[in-house]
N, C-alpha and C positions, 0 to 999 in steps of 0.2 A: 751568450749562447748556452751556456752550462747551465746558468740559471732557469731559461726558459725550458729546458730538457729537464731539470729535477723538476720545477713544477707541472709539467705532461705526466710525468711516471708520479708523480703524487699523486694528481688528480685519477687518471688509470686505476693506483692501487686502492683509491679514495670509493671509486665507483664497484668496484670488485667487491670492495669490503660491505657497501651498501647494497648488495645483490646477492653476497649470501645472506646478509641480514634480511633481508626481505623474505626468499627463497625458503629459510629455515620459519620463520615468521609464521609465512600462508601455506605451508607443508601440513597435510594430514597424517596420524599415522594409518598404516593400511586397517587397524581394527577399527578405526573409527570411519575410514570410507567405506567398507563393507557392511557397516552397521548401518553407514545414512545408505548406503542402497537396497538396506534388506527392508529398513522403514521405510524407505521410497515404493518400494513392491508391497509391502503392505498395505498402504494405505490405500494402492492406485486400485480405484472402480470401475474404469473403465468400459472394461467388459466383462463386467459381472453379469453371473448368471442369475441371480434374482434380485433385479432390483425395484420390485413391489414390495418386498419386504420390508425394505427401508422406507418406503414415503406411507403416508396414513390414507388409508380408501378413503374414496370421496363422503360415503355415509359419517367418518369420525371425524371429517374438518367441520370446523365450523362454518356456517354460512352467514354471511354479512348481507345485508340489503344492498344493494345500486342506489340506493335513494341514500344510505348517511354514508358511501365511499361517494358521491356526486356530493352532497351537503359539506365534507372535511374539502375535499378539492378547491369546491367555491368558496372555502373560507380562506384557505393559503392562498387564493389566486389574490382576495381582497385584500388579506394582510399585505401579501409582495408588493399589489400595487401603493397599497398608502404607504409601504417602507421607502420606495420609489420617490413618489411626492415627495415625501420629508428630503430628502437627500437633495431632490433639485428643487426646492425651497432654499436648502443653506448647505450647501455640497461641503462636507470636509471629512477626512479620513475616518473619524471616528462614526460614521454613521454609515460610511462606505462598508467597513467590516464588520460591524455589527449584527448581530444574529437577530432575528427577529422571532416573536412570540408563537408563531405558527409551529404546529407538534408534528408535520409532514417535516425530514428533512431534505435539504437543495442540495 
């Protein structure tokens, strides 16, 4: 019985001891939580008051045709499929993960 009673208050002092360790561990100090909240308010745009200024007018984006963003799609669509094929020709892991040569990424 005595024995079974030291090792409970072991285990107990065992747990204690791994809970400040922890505790002290993932503890901030308060300059460094007040810092991640001032960069937290900083960064947040939410509701900003001008945000045109950030994005570029439509006049300064470039314009891409529909004809070669349709022509890159139809090419990924064909690469995926022959990636396909190949696989259920000789199915095995390494072709399962494998990346394929297509510049769209999945």
């Amino acid at each position: 019985m005595e024995m079974l009673l030291m090792g409970a208050v072991l285990s107990i002092f065992g747990l204690a001891v791994t809970c400040l360790a922890f505790g002290a561990a993932t503890r901030q100090e308060p300059s460094e939580e007040k810092e991640a909240l001032r960069v937290a308010a900083s960064n947040a745009h939410f509701f900003s008051d001008a945000p045109a200024a950030r994005i570029l007018p439509l006049a300064a984006r470039p314009r891409v045709p529909i004809e070669a963003l349709l022509l890159q799609i139809e090419n990924h669509v064909r690469l995926e499929q022959a990636a396909a094929e190949c696989f259920m020709e000789s199915p095995n892991p390494a072709l399962l993960h494998s990346r394929t040569i297509s510049t769209l990424v999945n």
